[in-house]
C-alpha positions in Angstrom: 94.3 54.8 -8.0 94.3 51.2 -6.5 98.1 50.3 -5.4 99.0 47.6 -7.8 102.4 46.5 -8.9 104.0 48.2 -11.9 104.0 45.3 -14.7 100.3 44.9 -14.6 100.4 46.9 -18.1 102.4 44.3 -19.5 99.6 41.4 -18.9 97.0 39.8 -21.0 93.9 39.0 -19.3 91.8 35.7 -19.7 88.2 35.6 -19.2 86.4 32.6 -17.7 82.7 31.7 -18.2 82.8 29.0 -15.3 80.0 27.1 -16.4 81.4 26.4 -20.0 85.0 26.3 -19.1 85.2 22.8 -17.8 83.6 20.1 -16.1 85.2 18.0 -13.5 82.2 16.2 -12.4 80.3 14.9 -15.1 76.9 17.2 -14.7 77.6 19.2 -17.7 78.7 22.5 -15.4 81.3 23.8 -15.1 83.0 23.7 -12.0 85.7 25.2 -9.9 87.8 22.3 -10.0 87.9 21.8 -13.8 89.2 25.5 -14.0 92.1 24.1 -11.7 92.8 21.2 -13.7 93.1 23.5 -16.5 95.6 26.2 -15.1 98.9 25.0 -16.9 96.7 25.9 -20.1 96.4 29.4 -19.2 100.3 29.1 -18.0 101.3 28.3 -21.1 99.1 31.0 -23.0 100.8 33.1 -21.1 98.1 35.0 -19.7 99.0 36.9 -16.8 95.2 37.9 -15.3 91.8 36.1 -14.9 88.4 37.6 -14.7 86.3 34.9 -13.3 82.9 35.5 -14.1 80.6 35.2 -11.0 80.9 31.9 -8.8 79.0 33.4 -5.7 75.7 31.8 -5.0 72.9 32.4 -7.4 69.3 30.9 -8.7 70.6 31.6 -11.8 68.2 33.5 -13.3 70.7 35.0 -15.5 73.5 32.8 -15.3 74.9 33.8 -12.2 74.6 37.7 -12.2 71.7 37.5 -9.8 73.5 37.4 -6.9 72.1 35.2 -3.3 75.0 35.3 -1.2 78.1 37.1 -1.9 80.0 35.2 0.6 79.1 31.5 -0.9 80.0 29.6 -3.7 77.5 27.8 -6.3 77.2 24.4 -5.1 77.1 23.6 -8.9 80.6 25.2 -9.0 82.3 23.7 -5.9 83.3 24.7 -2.0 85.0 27.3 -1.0 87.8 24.8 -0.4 87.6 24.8 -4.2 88.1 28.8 -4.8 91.2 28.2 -2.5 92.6 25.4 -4.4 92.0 27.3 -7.6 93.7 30.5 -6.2 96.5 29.2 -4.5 96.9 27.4 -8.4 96.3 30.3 -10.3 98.9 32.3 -7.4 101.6 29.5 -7.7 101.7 30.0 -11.5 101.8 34.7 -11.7 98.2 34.5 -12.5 95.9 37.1 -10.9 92.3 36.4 -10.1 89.8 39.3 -10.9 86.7 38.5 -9.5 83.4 39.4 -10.9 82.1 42.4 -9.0 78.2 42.2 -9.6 76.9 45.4 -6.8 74.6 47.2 -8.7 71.9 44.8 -7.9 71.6 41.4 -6.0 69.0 38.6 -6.9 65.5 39.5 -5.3 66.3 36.1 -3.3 68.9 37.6 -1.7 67.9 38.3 2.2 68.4 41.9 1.7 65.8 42.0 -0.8 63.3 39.3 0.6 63.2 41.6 4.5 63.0 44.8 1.8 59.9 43.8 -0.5 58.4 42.5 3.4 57.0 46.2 4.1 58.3 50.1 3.9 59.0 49.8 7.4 61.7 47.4 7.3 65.2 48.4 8.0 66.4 46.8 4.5 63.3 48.5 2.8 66.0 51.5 1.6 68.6 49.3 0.2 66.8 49.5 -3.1 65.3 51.8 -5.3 61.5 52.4 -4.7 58.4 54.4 -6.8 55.1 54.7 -6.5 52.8 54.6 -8.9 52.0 56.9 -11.4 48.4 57.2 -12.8 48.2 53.6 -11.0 50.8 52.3 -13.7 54.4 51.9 -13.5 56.4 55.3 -13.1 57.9 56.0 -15.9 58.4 54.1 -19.8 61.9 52.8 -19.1 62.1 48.9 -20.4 64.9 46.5 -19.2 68.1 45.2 -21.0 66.1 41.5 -21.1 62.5 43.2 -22.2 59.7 44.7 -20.5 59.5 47.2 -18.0 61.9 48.0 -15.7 59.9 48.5 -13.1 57.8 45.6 -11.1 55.2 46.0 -8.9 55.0 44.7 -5.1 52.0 43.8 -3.8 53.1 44.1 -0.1 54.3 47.5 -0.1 52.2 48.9 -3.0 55.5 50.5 -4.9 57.5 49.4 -7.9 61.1 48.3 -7.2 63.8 49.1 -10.5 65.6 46.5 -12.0 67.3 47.5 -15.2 67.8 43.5 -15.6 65.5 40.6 -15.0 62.9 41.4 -12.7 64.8 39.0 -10.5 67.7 41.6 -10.5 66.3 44.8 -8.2 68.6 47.7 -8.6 70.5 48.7 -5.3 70.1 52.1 -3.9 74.0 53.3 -3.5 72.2 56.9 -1.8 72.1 54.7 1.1 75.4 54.5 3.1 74.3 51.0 4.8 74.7 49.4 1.1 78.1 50.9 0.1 79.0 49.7 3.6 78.2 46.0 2.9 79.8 46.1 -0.5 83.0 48.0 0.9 82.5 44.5 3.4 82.4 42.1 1.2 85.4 43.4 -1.1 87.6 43.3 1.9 86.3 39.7 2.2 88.1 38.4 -1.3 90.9 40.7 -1.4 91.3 39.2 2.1 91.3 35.9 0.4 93.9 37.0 -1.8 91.8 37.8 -4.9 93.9 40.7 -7.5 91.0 42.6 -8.3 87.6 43.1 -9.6 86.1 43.8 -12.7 82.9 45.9 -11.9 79.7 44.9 -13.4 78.3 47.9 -14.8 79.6 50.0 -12.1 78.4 53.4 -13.8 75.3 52.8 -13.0 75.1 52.8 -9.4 74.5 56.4 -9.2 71.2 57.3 -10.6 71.0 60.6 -12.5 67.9 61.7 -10.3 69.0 63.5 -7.3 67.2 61.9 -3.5 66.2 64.0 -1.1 67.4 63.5 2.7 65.2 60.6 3.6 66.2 58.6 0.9 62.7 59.0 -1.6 63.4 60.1 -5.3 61.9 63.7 -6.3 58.3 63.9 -8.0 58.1 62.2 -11.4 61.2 60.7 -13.2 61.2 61.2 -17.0 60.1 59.1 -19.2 63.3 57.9 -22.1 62.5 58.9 -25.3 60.4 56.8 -27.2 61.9 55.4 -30.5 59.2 54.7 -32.9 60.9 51.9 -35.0 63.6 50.6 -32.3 63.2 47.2 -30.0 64.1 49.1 -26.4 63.6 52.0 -25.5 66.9 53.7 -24.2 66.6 53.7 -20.9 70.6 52.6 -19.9 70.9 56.2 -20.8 68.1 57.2 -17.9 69.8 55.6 -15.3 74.1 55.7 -16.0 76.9 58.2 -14.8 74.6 60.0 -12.2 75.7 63.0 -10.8 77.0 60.8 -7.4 79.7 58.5 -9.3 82.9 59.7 -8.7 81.7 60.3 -5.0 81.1 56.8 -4.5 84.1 55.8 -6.8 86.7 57.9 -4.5 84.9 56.0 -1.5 85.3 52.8 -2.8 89.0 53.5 -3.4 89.6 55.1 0.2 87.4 52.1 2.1 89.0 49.2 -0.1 91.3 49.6 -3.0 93.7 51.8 -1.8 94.6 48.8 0.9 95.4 46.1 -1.7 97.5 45.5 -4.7 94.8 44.4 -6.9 93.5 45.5 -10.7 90.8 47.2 -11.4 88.1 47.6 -14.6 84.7 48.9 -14.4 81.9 48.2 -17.3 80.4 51.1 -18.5 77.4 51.4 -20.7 77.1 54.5 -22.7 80.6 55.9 -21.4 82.1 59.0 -23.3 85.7 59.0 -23.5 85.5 62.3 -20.9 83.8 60.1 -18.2 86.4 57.2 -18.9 89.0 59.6 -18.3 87.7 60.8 -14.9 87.6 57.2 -13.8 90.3 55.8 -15.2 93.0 58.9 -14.1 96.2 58.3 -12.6 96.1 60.6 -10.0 92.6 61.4 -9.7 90.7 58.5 -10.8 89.7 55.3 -8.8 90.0 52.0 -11.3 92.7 51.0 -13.4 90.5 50.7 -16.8 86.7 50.6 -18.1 84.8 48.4 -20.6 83.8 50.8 -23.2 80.8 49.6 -25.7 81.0 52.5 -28.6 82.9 49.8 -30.7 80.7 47.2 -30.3 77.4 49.4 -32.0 79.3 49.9 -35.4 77.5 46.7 -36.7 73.9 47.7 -35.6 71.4 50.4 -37.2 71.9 53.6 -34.8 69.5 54.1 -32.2 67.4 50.5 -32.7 69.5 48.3 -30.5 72.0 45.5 -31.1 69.3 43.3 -32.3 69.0 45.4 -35.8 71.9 44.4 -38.0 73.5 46.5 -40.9 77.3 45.4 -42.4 80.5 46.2 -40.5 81.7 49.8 -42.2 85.5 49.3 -41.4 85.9 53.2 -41.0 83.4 53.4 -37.9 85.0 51.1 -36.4 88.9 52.6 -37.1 87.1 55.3 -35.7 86.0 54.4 -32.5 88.8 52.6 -31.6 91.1 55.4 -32.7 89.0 58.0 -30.9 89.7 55.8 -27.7 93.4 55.3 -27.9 94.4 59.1 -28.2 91.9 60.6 -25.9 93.1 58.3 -23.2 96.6 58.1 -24.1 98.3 59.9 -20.8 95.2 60.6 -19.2 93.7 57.1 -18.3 94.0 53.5 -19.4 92.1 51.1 -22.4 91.0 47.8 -21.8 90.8 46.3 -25.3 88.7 43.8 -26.3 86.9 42.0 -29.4 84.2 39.4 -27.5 82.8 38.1 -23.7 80.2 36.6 -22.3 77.8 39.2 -23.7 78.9 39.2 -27.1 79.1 37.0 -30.2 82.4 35.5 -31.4 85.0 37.9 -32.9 85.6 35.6 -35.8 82.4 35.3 -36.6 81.6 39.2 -36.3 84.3 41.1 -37.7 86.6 37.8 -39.6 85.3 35.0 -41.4 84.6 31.4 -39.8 84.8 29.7 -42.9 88.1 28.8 -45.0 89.9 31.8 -43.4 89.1 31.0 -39.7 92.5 31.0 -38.6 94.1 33.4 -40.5 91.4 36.0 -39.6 91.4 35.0 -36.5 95.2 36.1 -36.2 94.4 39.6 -37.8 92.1 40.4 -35.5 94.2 39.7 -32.5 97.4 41.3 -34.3 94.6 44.3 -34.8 94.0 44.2 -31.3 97.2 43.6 -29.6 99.2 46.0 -30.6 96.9 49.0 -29.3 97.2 50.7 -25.5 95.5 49.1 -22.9 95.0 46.1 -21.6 93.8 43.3 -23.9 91.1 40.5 -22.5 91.1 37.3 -24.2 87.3 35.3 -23.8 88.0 32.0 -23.4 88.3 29.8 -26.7 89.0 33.3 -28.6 92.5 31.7 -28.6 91.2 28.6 -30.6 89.4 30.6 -32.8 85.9 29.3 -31.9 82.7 30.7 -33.7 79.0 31.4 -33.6 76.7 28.5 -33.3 73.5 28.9 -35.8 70.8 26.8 -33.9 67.1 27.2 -35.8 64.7 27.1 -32.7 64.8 29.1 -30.1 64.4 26.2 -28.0 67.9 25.5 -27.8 69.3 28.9 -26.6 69.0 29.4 -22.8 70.1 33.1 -22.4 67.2 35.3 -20.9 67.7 38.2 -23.3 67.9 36.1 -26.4 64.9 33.9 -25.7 62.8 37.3 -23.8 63.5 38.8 -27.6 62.6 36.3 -29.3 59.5 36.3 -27.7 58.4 39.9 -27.7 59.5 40.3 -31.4 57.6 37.4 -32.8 54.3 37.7 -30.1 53.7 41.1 -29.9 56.4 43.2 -32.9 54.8 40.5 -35.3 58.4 40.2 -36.9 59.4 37.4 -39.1 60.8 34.2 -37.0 64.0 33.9 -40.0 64.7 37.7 -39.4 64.8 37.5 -35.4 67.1 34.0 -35.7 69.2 35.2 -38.1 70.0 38.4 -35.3 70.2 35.7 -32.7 72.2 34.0 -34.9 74.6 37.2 -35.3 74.2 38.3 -32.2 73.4 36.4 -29.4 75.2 35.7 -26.0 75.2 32.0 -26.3 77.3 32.2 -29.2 79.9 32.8 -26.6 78.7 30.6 -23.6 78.7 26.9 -25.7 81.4 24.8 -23.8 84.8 25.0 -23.9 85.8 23.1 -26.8 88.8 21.1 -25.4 89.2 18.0 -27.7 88.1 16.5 -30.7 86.3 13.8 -28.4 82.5 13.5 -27.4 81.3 16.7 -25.7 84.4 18.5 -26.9 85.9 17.1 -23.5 83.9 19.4 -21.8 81.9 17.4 -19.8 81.4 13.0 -19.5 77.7 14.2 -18.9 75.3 16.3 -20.8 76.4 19.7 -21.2 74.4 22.5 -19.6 74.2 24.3 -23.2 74.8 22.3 -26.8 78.3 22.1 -28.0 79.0 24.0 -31.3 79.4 21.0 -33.7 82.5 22.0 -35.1 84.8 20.7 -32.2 86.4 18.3 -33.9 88.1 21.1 -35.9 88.4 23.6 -33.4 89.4 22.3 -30.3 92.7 22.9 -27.8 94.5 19.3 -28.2 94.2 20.4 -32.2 95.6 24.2 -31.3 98.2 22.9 -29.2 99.9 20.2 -31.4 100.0 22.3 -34.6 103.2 25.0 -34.2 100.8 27.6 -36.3 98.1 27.1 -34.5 95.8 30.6 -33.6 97.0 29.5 -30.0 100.7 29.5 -30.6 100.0 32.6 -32.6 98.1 34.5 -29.4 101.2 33.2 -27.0 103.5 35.4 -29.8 101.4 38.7 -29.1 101.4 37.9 -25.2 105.0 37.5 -25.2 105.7 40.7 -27.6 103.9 42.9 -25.1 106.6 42.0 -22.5 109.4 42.3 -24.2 108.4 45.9 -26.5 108.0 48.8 -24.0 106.5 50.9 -27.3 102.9 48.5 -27.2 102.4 49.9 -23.3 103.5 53.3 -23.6 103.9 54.5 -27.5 101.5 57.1 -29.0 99.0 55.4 -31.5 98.0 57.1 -34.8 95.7 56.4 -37.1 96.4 56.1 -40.9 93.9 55.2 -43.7 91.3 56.5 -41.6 88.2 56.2 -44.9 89.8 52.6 -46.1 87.1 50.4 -46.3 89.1 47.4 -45.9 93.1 48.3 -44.8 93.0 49.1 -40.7 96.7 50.5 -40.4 98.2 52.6 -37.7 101.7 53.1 -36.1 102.6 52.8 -32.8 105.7 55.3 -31.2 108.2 56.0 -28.2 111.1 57.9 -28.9 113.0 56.3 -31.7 111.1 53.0 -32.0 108.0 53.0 -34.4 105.9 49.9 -35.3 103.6 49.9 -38.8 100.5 47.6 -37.9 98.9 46.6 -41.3 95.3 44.5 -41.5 93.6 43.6 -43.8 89.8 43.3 -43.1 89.1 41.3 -46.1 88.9 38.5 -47.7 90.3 40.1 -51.0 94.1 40.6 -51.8 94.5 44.5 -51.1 97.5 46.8 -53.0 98.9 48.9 -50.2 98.9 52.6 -50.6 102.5 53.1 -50.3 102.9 57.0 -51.1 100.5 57.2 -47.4 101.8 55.0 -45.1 105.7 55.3 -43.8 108.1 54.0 -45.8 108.4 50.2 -45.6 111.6 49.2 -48.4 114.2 49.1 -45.0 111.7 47.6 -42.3 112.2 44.9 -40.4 109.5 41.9 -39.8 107.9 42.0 -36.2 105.1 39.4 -36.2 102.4 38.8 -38.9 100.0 35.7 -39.6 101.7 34.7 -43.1 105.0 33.5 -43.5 107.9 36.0 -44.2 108.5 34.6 -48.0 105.3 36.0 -48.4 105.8 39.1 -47.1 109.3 39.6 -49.9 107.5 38.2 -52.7 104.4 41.0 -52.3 105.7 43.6 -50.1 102.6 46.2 -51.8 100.0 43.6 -51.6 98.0 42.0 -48.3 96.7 39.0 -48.9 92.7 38.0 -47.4 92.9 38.7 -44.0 96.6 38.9 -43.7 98.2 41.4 -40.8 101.7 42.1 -40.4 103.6 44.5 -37.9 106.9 46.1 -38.9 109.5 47.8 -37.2 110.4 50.7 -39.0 114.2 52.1 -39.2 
C-alpha cells in the first residue's frame, strides 16, 4: 500500500470540475486561478482532500480526458506557475491535491499516438492496442461508452486502433513495458511537485482480458460481447476490464511510484465485484487506498439496457448494494463513498427531491452517506444542494455522450425525442458540469463572460453567498458531518449493519466499535414514516448525535420521521 499518513481516513474529499468551478478571467472557463481564489471556501468546508479533475493539456474532445501532454497545463486553465500557486494554497491550508490520473488512453493528438498511427514500423506503433480486420470490417461488435464502435480504422497502417471512448481517445497497450515506463515517469513528475495522490481513471481497464503473445500482437479473433436485443450498448466495458494482468501492473505501479511518496490513492472501476475491490484495495497486499465502485449507481436503470433506460429508485436495491459493500470490505480493504461527479446527475435530484424539500433531502442524503466506512467525496456544489438542469433541445448540452445518444436514439433507434430528453434530463453529465453557482448575481458569479455551459436558472436560490449566511444552511449542515468524522473514531473503524433491509422507504443501520453504537435513521420519502420500534435498537435512553430537523422535533415524535428527515443517535 502507498505510504500515506495515518489520518487520511478521517478526511472528506472535494471534487473539482475545473472548468465550472470558477472563472478568474472572464472567458467563461474555468481556471486555475479561480480555484485559488476559492481555497478559504474549501477551508472552511472543512474538506481535507481535492480531486482535481484533469488540467493537463487537451483538445477537449471530451472535456479534458483526452489527454496531449501530460506534462502541460490547458492554456484555458492557466501556467504551470498557476498549479504551483494553487498547490502551495491548497498545502498552506491541510488540503491535499489528488490529481486526475487519465493512463488508460491519451488523445490521438498526443505525439505518442500521431508517430503510432504513422506506420507498423514505428517505434511508438506498440503503445496502443492494434487489430486487423476481420471479414474486412471491424474485429469484433464491441461499441464505445459515447456510441459506435470501438474500434476505428487507419488508413495508413490498414488496422483498427481500440478506443473504449471517443475515437479521439485510443486505448493504451499496458503489455508494453515502454508505456508503463512513461506513466511510472510522469507520476514521479507530480508527486515530485508535491501533488497527494491520484485518483485513477478507470484504471481496471488497463489490462485487457485477452492474453498477447511475445511480440506484442493479440491472439486470433477476440469475441464478440453479447448482443442485447432491446438495450442501447452493447456491454463491451465487460470485454475489456480486470484482465488477467491487473494486479501485475498494479504491484508495479506501487514498487516504481507509490511506495516512494505519501500520497492517496483511488482507482475507478467499471463492473468491479467486491472480490476484485478487495484484492486492490488490501492493506497488505493491495496497491491503492480505495476504488470507485458503480453497482450503486445502476439501481435506478432497467438491468442490462444501460443508464439511459430509467425505472423508479427501489430503496431496497439500493440498501443492498451499499450494504453489500460496507461488510465485504470492512477489514479487508477500504470504501470510497459517494452519491454524484462529473459523470453523474445531481444526488438531490436522483435519489431526494429538488423541489420544496431541497434542503432537507439534501441533508438526508449526506447524513445517509456520511456515516458509512470509507471515504466520502463531495462533487462540487453537492454542498449547496444544486440540482439537475431540464434544458429541451439538445442543442444546449455539450457533453459527447449525451449529445452522441441523442443522436443514435432519435436517427437510427427511431425513439421518441420527449423519451430520450426526459433520460438526458435524468441522467445526463451536464447536470453536473453547469457552473459553479457562487452568488445570486449574473452568471451565478461564475464568470464576468459567457459561461462555457448555461447556468442552471435557479442560482439565485441556490448559491454559496445564500449557503454561507444562513446558520442552517445544507453547507453548514455538510461542515457538521466533516467535523463528526474527526472527532468519532466509530464512523472510521465501526462495523456497519444493515436493519430494515425490504423497507421501501426507512434506510436505517448502526454503526459499532466496542461499546459505542450509532442508530442512523433516513427517511427516503417525502411521506411522514412510523418507525418500527420492536426492530430497530431501543431508542427511549439515546442521545441526539446530528440530524437535519431540530431536536424539539425529534421529542415531540420520537416513532415518527418526518419527509426526508435523518437523524443519528447514540445509543446507551
Amino acid at each position: 500500500m502507498p505510504v500515506v499518513s495515518t489520518d487520511w481516513r478521517q478526511q472528506v474529499a472535494y471534487q473539482i470540475y475545473p472548468r465550472s468551478f470558477a472563472d478568474s478571467n472572464g472567458d467563461g472557463i474555468g481556471d486555475l486561478p479561480g480555484i485559488t481564489a476559492k481555497l478559504d471556501y474549501l477551508e472552511a468546508l472543512g474538506v481535507g482532500i481535492v480531486w482535481l479533475s484533469p488540467v493537463y493539456d487537451s483538445p477537449n474532445d471530451d472535456n479534458g480526458y483526452d489527454i496531449r501532454d501530460y506534462r502541460r497545463i490547458m492554456k484555458e486553465f492557466g501556467t504551470m506557475a498557476d498549479f504551483d500557486q494553487m498547490l502551495a494554497g491548497m498545502k498552506a491550508r491541510g488540503i491535499r491535491l489528488m490529481m486526475d490520473l487519465v493512463v488508460n488512453h491519451t488523445s490521438d493528438e498526443h505525439e505518442w499516438f500521431k508517430q503510432a498511427r504513422s506506420s507498423r514500423d514505428n517505434p511508438y506503433h506498440d503503445f496502443y492496442i492494434w487489430q486487423d480486420p476481420v471479414e474486412g470490417r471491424e474485429p469484433t461488435n464491441w461499441e464505445a461508452a459515447f456510441n459506435g464502435s470501438a474500434w476505428t480504422f487507419n488508413e495508413a497502417t490498414g488496422e483498427y486502433y481500440l478506443h473504449m471512448f471517443s475515437k479521439k481517445q485510443p486505448d493504451l497497450n499496458w503489455e508494453n513495458p515502454k508505456v508503463r515506463q512513461e506513466v511510472y515517469a510522469l507520476m514521479h513528475f507530480w508527486l515530485t511537485k508535491g501533488v497527494g495522490g491520484f485518483r485513477m481513471d478507470v484504471i481496471n481497464m488497463i489490462s485487457k482480458p485477452w492474453q498477447l503473445d511475445p511480440t506484442g500482437q493479440s491472439l486470433p479473433r477476440l469475441p464478440d460481447a453479447p448482443v442485447v436485443q432491446d438495450g442501447f450498448l452493447q456491454p463491451a466495458f465487460e470485454m475489456v476490464t480486470h484482465g488477467p494482468r491487473l494486479m501485475d501492473f498494479m504491484h508495479e505501479m506501487r514498487r516504481e511510484v507509490l511506495d516512494h511518496y505519501d500520497c492517496i490513492t483511488v482507482g475507478e472501476s467499471p463492473c468491479a465485484t467486491v472480490e476484485q475491490a478487495q484484492a486492490i484495495t488490501d492493506a497488505e497486499t493491495g496497491a491503492l487506498n480505495m476504488v470507485f465502485q458503480f453497482e450503486h449507481m445502476d439501481v435506478d436503470s432497467q438491468p442490462g439496457k444501460g443508464k439511459w433506460a430509467l425505472k423508479p429508485l427501489h430503496l431496497p436495491d439500493l440498501k443492498a448494494s451499499l450494504s453489500h459493500w460496507q461488510t465485504a470490505l470492512h477489514g479487508k480493504g477500504w470504501n470510497s463513498l459517494y452519491w454524484c461527479n462529473h459523470d453523474q446527475p445531481r444526488a438531490i435530484s436522483r435519489f431526494g427531491d429538488d423541489g420544496v424539500f431541497r434542503v432537507r433531502s439534501g441533508k438526508m442524503l449526506a447524513t445517509c452517506l456520511h456515516m458509512m466506512q470509507g471515504t466520502p467525496f463531495i462533487y462540487q456544489g453537492e454542498e449547496l444542494g444544486m440540482t439537475n438542469v431540464k434544458w429541451h433541445h439538445i442543442d444546449a448540452y455539450q457533453d459527447i455522450e449525451t449529445r452522441n445518444m441523442f443522436h443514435v436514439a432519435v436517427t437510427q433507434k427511431r425513439q421518441n425525442p420527449e423519451q430520450v430528453m426526459k433520460a438526458i434530463h435524468a441522467k445526463g453529465r451536464d447536470n453536473a458540469r453547469t457552473p459553479m453557482q457562487w452568488t445570486g448575481d449574473a452568471q451565478a458569479g461564475f464568470t464576468t463572460g459567457q459561461p462555457w455551459l448555461a447556468v442552471n436558472d435557479n442560482f439565485a436560490e441556490v448559491n454559496a453567498a445564500q449557503a454561507l449566511s444562513d446558520e442552517d444552511s445544507l453547507f453548514h449542515y455538510y461542515r457538521q458531518l466533516i467535523a463528526l468524522r474527526k472527532t468519532w473514531p466509530v464512523l472510521i473503524d465501526g462495523q456497519f449493519e444493515l436493519l430494515l433491509p425490504k423497507h421501501t422507504t426507512l434506510f436505517a443501520y448502526t454503526r459499532q466499535m466496542a461499546s459505542v453504537r450509532l442508530l442512523v435513521l433516513c427517511n427516503f420519502s417525502s411521506q411522514f414514516q412510523g418507525l418500527p420500534l420492536k426492530q430497530l435498537p431501543d431508542i427511549s435512553k439515546a442521545t441526539p448525535l446530528i440530524g437535519n430537523l431540530p431536536l424539539e422535533e425529534w421529542h415531540l415524535a420520537p416513532d415518527t420521521l418526518a419527509a426526508w428527515e435523518a437523524r443519528v443517535y447514540v445509543l446507551s
